[in-house]
C-alpha positions as CSV (number, residue, x, y, z in Angstrom):
1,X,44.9,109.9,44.4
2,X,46.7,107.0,44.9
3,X,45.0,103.8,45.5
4,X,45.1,102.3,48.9
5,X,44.1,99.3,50.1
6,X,42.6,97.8,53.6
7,X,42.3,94.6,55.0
8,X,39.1,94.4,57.5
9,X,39.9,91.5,60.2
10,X,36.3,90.6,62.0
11,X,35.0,87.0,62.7
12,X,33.2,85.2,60.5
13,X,30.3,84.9,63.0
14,X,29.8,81.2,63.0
15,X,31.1,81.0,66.6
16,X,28.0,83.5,68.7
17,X,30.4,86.2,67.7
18,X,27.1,88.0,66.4
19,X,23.9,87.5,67.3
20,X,22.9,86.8,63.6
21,X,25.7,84.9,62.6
22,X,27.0,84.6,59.2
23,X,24.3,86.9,57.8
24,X,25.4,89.9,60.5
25,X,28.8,89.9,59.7
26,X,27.9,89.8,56.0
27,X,25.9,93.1,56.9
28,X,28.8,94.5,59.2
29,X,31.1,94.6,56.4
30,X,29.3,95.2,53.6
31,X,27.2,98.1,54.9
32,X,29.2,99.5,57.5
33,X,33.2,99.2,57.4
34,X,32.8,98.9,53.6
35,X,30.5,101.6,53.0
36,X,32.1,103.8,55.0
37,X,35.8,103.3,53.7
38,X,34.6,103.6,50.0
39,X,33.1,106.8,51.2
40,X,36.4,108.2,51.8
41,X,38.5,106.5,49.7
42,X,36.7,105.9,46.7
43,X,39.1,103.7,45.0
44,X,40.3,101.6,47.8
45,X,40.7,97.9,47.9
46,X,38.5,96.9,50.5
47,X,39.6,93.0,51.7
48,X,38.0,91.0,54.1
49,X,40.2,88.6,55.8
50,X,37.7,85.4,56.0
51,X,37.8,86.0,52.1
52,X,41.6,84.5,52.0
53,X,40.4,81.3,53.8
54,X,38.2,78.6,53.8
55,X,39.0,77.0,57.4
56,X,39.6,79.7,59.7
57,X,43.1,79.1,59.9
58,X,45.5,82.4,59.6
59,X,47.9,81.7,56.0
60,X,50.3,83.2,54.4
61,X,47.9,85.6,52.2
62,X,46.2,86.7,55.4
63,X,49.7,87.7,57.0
64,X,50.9,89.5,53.9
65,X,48.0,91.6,53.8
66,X,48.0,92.6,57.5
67,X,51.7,93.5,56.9
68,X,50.8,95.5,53.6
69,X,47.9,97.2,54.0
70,X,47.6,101.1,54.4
71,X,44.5,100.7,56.5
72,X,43.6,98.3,59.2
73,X,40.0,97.7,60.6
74,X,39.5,95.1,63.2
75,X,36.2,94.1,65.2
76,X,36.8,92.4,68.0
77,X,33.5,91.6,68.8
78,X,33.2,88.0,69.8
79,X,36.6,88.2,71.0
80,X,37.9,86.0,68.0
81,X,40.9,84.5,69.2
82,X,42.5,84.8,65.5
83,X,41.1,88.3,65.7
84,X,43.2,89.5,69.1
85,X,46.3,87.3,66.8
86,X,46.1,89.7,63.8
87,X,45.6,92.7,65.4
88,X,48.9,91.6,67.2
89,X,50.8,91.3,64.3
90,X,49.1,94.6,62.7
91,X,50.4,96.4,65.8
92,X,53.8,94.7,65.1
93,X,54.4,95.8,61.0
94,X,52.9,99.2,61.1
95,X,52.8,101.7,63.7
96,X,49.3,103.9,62.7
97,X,46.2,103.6,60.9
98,X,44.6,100.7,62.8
99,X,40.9,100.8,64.2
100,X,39.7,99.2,66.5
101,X,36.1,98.3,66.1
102,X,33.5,96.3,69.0
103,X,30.0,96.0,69.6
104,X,28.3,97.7,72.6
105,X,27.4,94.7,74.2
106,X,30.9,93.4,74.1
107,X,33.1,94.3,77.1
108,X,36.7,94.7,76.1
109,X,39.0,92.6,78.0
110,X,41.0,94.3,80.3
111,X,44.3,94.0,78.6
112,X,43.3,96.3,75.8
113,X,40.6,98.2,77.8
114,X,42.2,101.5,77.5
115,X,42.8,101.4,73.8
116,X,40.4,103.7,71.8
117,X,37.6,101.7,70.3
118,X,34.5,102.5,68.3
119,X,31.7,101.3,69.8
120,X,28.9,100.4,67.2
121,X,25.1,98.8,67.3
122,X,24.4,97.0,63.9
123,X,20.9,98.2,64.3
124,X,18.2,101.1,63.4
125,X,20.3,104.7,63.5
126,X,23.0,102.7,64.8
127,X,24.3,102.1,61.4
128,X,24.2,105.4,60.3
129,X,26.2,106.6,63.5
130,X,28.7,103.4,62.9
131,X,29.3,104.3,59.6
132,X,29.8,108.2,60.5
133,X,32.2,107.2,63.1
134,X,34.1,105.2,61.3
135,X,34.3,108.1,58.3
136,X,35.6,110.3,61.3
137,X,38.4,108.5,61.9
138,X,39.7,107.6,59.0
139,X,40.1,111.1,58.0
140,X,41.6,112.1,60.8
141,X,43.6,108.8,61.5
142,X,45.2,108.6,58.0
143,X,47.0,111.9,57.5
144,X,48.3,112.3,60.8
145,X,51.9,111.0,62.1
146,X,49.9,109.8,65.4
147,X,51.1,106.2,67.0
148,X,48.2,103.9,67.6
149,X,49.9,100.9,68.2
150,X,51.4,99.4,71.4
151,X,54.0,97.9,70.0
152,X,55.9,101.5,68.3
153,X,54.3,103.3,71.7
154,X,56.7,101.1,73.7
155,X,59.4,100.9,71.2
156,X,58.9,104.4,69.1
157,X,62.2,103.3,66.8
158,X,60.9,100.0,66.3
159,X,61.8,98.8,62.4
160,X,60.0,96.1,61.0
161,X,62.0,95.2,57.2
162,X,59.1,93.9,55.5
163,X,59.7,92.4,52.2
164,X,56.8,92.6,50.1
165,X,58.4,91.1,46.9
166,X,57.1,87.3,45.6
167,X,60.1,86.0,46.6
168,X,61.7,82.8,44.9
169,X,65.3,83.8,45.8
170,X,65.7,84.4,41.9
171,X,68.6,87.1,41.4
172,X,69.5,88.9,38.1
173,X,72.4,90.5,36.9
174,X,71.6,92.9,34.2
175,X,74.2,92.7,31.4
176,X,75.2,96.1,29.7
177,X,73.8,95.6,26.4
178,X,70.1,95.0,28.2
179,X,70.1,98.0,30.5
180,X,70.8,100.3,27.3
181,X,68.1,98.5,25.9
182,X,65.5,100.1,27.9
183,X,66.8,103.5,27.2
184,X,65.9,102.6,23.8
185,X,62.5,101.4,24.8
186,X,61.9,104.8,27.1
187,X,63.2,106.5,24.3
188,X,60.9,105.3,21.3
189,X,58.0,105.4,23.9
190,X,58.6,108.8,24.3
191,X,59.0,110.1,20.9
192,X,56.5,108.1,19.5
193,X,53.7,109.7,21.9
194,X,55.6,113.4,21.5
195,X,55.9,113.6,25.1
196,X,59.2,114.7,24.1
197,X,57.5,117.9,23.2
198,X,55.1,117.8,25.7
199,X,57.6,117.4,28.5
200,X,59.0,120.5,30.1
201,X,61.2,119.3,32.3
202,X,62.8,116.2,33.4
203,X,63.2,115.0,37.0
204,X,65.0,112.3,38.5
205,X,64.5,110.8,41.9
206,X,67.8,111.0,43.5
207,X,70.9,109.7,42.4
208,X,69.6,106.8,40.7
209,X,67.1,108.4,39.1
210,X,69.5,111.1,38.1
211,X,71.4,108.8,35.9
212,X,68.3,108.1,34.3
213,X,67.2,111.4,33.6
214,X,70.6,113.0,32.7
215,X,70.8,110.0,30.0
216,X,67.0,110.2,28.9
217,X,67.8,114.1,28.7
218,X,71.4,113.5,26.8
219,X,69.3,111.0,24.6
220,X,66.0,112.7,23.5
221,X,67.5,116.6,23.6
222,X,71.3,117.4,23.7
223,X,73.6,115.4,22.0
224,X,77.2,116.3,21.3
225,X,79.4,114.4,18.3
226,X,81.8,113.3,20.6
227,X,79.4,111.6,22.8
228,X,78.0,108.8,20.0
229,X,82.2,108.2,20.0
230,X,81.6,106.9,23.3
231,X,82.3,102.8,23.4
232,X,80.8,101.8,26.8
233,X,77.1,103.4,25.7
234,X,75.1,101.5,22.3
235,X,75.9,103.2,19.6
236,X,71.7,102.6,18.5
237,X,70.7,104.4,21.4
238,X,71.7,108.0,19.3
239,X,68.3,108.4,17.1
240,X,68.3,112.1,17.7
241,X,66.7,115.1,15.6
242,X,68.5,118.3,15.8
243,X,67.6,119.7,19.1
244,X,70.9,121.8,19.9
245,X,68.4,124.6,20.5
246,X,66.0,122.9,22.8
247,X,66.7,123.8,26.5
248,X,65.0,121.7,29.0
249,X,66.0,121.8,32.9
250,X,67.0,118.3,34.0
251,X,67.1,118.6,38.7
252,X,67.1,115.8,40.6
253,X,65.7,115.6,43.9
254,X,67.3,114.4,47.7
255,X,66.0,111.8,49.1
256,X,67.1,112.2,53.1
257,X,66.8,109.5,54.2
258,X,67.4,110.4,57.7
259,X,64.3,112.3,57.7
260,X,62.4,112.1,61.2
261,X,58.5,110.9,60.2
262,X,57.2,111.5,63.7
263,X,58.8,115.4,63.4
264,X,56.6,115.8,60.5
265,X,59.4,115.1,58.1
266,X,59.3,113.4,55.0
267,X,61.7,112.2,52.2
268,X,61.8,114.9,50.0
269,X,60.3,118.2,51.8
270,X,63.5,119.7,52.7
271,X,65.2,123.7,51.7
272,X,66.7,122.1,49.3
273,X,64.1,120.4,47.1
274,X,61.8,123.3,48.1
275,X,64.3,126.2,46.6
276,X,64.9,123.5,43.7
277,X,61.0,123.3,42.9
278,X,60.6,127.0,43.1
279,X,63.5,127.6,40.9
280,X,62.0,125.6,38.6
281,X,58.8,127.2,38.8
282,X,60.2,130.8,38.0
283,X,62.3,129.6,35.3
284,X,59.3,127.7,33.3
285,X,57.0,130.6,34.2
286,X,53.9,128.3,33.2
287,X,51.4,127.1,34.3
288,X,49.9,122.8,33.7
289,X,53.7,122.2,33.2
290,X,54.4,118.5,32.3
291,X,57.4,116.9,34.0
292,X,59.0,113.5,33.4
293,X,60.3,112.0,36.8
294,X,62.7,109.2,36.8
295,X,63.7,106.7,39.4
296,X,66.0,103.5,38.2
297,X,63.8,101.2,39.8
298,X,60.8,101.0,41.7
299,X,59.8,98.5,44.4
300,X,56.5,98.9,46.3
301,X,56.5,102.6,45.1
302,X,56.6,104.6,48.3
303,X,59.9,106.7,47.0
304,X,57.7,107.7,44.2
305,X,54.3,108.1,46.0
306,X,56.1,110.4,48.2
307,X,58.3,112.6,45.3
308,X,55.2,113.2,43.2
309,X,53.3,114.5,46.1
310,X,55.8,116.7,47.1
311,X,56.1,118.3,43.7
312,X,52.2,118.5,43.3
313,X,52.4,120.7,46.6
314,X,55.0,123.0,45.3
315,X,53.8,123.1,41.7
316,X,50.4,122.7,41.5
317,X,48.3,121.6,38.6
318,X,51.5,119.9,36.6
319,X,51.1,116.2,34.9
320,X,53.6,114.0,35.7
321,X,54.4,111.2,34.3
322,X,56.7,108.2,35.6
323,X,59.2,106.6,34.1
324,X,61.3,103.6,36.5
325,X,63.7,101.8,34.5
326,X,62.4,98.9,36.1
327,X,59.4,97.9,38.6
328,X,60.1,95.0,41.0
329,X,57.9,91.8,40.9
330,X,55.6,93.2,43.2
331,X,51.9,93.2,44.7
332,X,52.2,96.9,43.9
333,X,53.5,96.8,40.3
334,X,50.0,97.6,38.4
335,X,49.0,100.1,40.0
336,X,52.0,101.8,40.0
337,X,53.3,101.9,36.1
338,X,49.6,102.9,35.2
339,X,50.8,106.2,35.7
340,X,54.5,105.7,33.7
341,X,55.2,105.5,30.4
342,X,55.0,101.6,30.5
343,X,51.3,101.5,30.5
344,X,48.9,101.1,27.8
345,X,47.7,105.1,27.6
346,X,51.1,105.0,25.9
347,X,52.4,101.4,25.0
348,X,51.1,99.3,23.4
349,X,53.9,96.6,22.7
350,X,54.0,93.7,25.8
351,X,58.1,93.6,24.7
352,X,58.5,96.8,26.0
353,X,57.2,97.0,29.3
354,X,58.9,98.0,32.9
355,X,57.9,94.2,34.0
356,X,60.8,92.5,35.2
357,X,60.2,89.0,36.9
358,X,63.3,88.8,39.4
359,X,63.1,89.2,42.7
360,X,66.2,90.6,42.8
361,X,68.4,93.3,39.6
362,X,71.9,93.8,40.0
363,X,72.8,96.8,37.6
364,X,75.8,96.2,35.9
365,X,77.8,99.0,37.7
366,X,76.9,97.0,41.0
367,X,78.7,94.7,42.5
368,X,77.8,91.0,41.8
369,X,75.4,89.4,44.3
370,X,74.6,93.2,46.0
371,X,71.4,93.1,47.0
372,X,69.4,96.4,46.2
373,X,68.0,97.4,49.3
């Protein structure tokens, strides 16, 4: 499962929010929101936003991680004033997946009074129910395409660009000779760990993951004589066995983009992904297949997230293992490439990594000063 994270916005209780102060909301979100969060999501990042500061006041950190968060839980017990300004922007970047938490003997103010809220009592069987209720909705709240905040309600096609790289402005244009480089890189990474062997197939996330794939494929299992006569591709990239009887597939999947979410849509689950998957299937005639799927570059990982999903629902029970060319400078960078061939299960040298500290790669068949979108 991939890891999620939340970001729990609640006073800090030195204000009367709570009748015990400090010490309830201590107990509020360690034994309640916590608890309960952790018991659906075992591996979630649970933040608390009076963690990220030390006055009260509402920075930078605080705003990136109400903007980036897959979960949002908000008490507005008290009636915080920085509380009712978070949830605002919460209900600004992202249009589900935000509950709304208050005490009973809070009254909600009238503006908001028709939201859904759970009502809790940090007391006696109270915490049992709060927790329970608060399990409830996460599971049902998560998975479904449902609009919970006013914002998207009143504008459904509301788009909010948020750019979660560590932005310093700093652009890259990759030269030739470095972006066959880490070909070379995938390349002795892969045949050093066999995967090579172990792969059965080779999947590239659309077109830019194609070209990966189709030259990882050309590289590790079918190369021709006239191809190392080729002058635009490094001549060191051709360390190849004899494999002009291995047959592999190589498919690469669509990516619509035009995909309607609130339809139940999503990137990849289309008629033609689906009849490529089953193909596929049929042709390997295996089961706990191994599959090797390739994207260019990865940014917060959502692209990815969503392709290896969709194949684990057509082909279940396969491995698959990820391979971006390159991951952006990213919150989401870690846990992303542990599952790709740049992590430690499989390398161990810091040189070759999928790291790349620009905010911004130009490949060298882009344009100069193209931003990647």
């Amino acid at each position: 499962m991939d890891r999620k994270k939340c970001f729990v916005m609640m006073p800090f209780g030195t204000k009367g929010e709570y009748e015990e102060g400090e010490r309830e909301a201590k107990f509020i979100f360690d034994k309640i929101i916590k608890k309960a969060v952790l018991s659906v999501y075992s591996n979630c990042e649970v933040l608390l936003q009076t963690e990220l500061t030390k006055t009260g006041a509402i920075n930078i950190d605080i705003v990136k991680n109400i903007a980036e968060s897959d979960i949002a839980i908000v008490d507005l017990t008290g009636h915080n004033p920085n509380v009712f300004l978070e949830l605002g922007m919460r209900y600004v970047f992202w249009k589900k997946t935000t509950i709304l938490l208050s005490q009973s003997s809070t009254q909600a103010p009238f503006d908001i009074a028709n939201l859904k809220f759970i009502e809790y009592e940090p007391k006696f069987d109270g915490i049992e129910k709060a927790v329970n209720d608060i399990i409830e909705h996460l599971k049902t709240s998560y998975p479904t395409k449902a609009t919970d905040s006013l914002a998207y309600l009143a504008y459904p096609n509301l788009k909010v660009e948020k750019n979660i790289r560590e932005d310093t402005g700093v652009k890259y244009h990759l030269k030739w000779e470095q972006f066959w480089q880490r070909f070379n890189d995938a390349y002795s990474i892969i045949v050093k760990n066999n995967l090579d062997e172990e792969i059965d197939a080779i999947i590239g996330i659309s077109h830019g993951g194609l070209f990966v794939a189709d030259t990882l494929y050309r590289l590790l299992y079918h190369i021709e004589d006239d191809d190392k006569n080729n002058s635009s591709i490094n001549q060191n990239m051709f360390i190849s066995k004899d494999k002009n009887t291995i047959r592999k597939p190589i498919i690469s999947l669509w990516s619509d983009r035009l995909f309607d979410e609130e339809k139940g849509e999503s990137l990849f689950d289309n008629m033609i992904n689906t009849s490529l998957l089953e193909s596929l299937s049929r042709y390997l005639d295996k089961e706990n297949n191994t599959f090797l799927l390739c994207d260019d570059i990865t940014n917060k990982g959502n692209t990815y997230k969503d392709a290896k999903a969709f194949i684990k629902k057509k082909i279940p029970n396969c491995k698959i293992i990820f391979l971006p060319l390159y991951a952006m400078k990213t919150p989401y960078r870690s846990n992303i490439l542990k599952d790709s061939i740049w992590s430690t299960k499989y390398n161990n040298e810091s040189s070759k990594s999928a790291n790349y500290n620009y905010d911004i790669i130009n490949f060298p068949y882009a344009k100069k000063n193209t931003k990647r979108k």
